[in-house]
C-alpha positions as CSV (number, residue, x, y, z in Angstrom):
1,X,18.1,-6.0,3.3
2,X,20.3,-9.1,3.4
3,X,18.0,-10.6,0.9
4,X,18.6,-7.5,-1.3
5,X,22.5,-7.8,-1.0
6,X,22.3,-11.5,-2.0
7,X,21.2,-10.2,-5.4
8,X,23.3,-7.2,-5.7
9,X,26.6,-8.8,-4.9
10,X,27.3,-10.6,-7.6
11,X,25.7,-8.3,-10.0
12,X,28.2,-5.7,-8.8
13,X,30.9,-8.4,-9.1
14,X,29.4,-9.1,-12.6
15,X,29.5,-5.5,-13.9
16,X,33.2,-5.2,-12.8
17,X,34.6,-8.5,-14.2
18,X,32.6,-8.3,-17.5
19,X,34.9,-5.4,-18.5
20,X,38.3,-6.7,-17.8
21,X,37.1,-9.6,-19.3
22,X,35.6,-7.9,-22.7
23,X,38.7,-5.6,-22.9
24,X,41.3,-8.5,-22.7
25,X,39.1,-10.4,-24.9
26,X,39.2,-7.8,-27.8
27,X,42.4,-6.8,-27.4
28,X,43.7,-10.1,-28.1
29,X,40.9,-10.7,-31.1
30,X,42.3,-7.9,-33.2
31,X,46.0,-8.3,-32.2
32,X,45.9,-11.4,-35.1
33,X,47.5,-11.2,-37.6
34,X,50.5,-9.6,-36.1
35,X,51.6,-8.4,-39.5
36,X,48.6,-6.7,-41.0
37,X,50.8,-3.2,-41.0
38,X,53.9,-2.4,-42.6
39,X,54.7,-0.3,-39.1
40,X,54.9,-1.4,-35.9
41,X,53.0,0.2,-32.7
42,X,56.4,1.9,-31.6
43,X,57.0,2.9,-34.8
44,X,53.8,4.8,-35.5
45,X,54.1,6.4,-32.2
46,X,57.4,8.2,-33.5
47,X,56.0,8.6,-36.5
48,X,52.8,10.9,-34.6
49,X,54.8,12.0,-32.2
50,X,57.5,13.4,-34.9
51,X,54.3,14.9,-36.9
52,X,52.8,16.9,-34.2
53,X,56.2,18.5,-32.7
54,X,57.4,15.9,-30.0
55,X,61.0,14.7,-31.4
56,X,61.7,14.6,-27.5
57,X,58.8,12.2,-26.1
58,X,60.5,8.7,-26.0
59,X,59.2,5.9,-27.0
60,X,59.9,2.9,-25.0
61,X,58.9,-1.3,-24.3
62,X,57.9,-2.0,-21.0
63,X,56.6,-5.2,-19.4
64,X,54.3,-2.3,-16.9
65,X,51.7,-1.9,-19.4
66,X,50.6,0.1,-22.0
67,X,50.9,4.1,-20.4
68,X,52.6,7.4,-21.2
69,X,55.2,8.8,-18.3
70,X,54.3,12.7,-17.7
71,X,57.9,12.4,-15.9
72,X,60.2,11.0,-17.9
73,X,58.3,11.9,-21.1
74,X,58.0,8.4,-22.7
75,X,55.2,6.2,-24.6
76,X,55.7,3.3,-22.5
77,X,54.4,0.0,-25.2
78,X,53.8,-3.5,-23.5
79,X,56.4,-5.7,-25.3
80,X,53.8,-7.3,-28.3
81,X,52.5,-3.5,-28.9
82,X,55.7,-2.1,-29.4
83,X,56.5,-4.7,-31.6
84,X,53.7,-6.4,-33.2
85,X,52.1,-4.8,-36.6
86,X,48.6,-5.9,-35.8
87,X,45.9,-3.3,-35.4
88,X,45.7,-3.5,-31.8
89,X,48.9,-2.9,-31.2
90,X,48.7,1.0,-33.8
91,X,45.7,1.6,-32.1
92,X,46.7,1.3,-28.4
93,X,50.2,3.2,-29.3
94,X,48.0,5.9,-31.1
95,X,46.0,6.5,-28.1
96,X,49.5,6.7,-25.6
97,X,50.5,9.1,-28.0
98,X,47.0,11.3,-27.2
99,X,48.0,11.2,-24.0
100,X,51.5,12.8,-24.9
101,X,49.6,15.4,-26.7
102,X,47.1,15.9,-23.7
103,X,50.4,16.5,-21.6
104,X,52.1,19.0,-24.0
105,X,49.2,20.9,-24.4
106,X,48.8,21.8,-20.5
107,X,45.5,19.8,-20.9
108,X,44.2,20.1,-17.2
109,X,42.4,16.6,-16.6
110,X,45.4,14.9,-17.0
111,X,47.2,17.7,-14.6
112,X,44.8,16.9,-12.4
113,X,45.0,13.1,-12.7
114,X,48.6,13.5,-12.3
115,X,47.8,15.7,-9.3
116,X,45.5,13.0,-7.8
117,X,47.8,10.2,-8.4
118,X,50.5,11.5,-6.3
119,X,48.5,12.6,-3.2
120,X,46.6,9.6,-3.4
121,X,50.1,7.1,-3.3
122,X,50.9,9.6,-0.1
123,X,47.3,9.2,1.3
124,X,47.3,5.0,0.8
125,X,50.4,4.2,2.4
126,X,49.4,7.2,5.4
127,X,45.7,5.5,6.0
128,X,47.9,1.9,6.0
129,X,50.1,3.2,8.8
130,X,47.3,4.8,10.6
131,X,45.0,2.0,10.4
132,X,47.9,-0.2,11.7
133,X,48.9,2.2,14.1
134,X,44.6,3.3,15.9
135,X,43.9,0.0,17.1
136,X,46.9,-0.5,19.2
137,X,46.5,3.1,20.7
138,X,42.9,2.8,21.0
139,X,43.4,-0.1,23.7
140,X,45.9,1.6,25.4
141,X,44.1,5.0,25.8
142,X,41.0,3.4,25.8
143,X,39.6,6.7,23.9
144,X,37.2,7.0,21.1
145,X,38.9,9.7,19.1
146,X,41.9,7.4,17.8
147,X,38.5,5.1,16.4
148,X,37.2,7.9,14.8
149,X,40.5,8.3,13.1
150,X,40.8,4.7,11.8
151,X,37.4,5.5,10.1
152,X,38.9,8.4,8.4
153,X,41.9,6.8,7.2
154,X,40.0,4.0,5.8
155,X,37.7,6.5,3.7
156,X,40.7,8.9,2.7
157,X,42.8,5.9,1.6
158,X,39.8,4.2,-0.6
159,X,37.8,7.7,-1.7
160,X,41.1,9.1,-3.1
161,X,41.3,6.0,-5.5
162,X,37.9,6.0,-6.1
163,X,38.2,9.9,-7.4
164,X,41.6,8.8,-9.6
165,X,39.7,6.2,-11.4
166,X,36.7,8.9,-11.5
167,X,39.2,12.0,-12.9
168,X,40.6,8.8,-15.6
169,X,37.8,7.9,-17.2
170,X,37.4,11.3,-19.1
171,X,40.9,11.9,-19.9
172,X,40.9,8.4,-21.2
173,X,38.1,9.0,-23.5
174,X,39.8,12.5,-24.6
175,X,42.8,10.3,-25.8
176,X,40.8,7.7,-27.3
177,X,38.5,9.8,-29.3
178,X,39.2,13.4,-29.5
179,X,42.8,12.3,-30.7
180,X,43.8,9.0,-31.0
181,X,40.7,8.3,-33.3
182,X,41.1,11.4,-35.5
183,X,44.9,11.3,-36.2
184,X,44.2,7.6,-37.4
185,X,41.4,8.9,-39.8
186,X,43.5,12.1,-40.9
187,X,46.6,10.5,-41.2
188,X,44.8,7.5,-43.1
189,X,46.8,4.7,-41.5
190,X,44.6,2.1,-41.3
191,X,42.4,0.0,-43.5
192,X,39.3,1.8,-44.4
193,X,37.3,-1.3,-43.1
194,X,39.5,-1.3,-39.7
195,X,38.2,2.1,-38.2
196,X,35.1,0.6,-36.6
197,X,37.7,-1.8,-34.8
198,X,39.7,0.4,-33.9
199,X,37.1,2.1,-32.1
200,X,36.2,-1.2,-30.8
201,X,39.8,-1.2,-29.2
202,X,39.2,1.7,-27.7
203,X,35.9,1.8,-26.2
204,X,37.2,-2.0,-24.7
205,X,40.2,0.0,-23.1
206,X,38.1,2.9,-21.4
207,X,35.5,0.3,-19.8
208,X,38.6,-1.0,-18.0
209,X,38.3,2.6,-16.3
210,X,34.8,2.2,-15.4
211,X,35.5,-1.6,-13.7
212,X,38.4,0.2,-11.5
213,X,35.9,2.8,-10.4
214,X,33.1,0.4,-9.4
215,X,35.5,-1.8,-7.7
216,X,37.0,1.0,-5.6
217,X,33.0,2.3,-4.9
218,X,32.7,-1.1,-3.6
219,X,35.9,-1.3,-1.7
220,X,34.2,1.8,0.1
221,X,30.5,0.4,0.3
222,X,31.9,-2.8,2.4
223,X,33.6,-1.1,4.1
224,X,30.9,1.5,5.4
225,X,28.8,-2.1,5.8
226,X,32.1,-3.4,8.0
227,X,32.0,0.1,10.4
228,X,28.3,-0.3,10.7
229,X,28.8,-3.9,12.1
């Protein structure tokens, strides 16, 4: 068994780093030149946004990331996508606008996401204060139960991340490809020879998705090893 972990270890580790690292990889490949459109990425977002009946969704630079806010309504651009022309930075404001569409349309994995998001923040920060808390009243009461709690709180805490990353992944690829993709194409806003890149792009971005979910499977495989110890 030990043997066997040797090996799988650092595959595991492999298969989560090499998507980060493809992702970042591409996105900066394609984000030269920075003037190959006459638009920027915030300004195609208003444009799409405008087009498909959402003069209200903001757009907006942030230094958080690249995301749309269900709350305040807002394309949120990292800095050089909101302001760059390159074709990375159309494409990955294209895609935040599918998820503006996802959210006016009442499309239910991103409910869900949402959903998801905010019990798992609440469950986190409870399973921190419980696993602080069980060890200290465990030695006082010297009773199992409090032990069996700590386990809980520990698999709460790590399976609700696991299932946020899980929900993601689709609603991720619904963005990418069931509407960022297609308003590019209809709308014709890109080079005829950029559209396989594009796609590129945003296959690169969803396998980011797929290395948060292995990494929080593993969080919960060690530690289901560290109970077992």
């Amino acid at each position: 068994m030990a043997r066997l972990l040797i090996v799988l270890i650092p595959l595991i580790l492999l298969a989560i780093w090499l998507p980060d690292w493809w992702v970042r990889r591409t996105m900066a490949h394609y984000s030269e030149p920075a003037d190959r459109y006459h638009g920027s990425g915030a300004q195609l977002a208003r444009l799409l946004l405008d087009r498909h009946g959402l003069p209200d969704v903001k757009v907006e630079a942030t230094e958080r990331g690249d995301h749309y806010d269900p709350q305040a309504r807002a394309v949120r651009l990292s800095s050089h996508n909101y302001e760059k022309h390159s074709l990375t930075a159309v494409t990955v404001a294209a895609h935040e606008v599918g998820h503006a569409i996802q959210h006016a349309e009442g499309y239910v994995p991103l409910q869900t996401r949402e959903h998801l998001v905010r019990l798992a923040t609440a469950g986190q920060r409870l399973g921190a204060m419980i696993m602080v808390a069980v060890p200290v009243i465990t030695v006082i009461t010297r009773h199992p139960a409090p032990g069996l709690v700590f386990i809980v709180a520990g698999l709460l805490s790590m399976g609700l991340a696991a299932l946020v990353h899980l929900v993601t992944l689709p609603t991720e690829m619904d963005a990418s490809f069931r509407r960022a993709l297609p308003m590019l194409e209809k709308g014709r806003y890109l080079h005829e020879s950029d559209y396989p890149h594009a796609r590129r792009i945003l296959e690169a971005a969803a396998m980011t998705y797929v290395a948060q979910s292995l990494m929080s499977l593993l969080n919960i495989a060690a530690w289901l090893r560290f109970l077992r110890r």
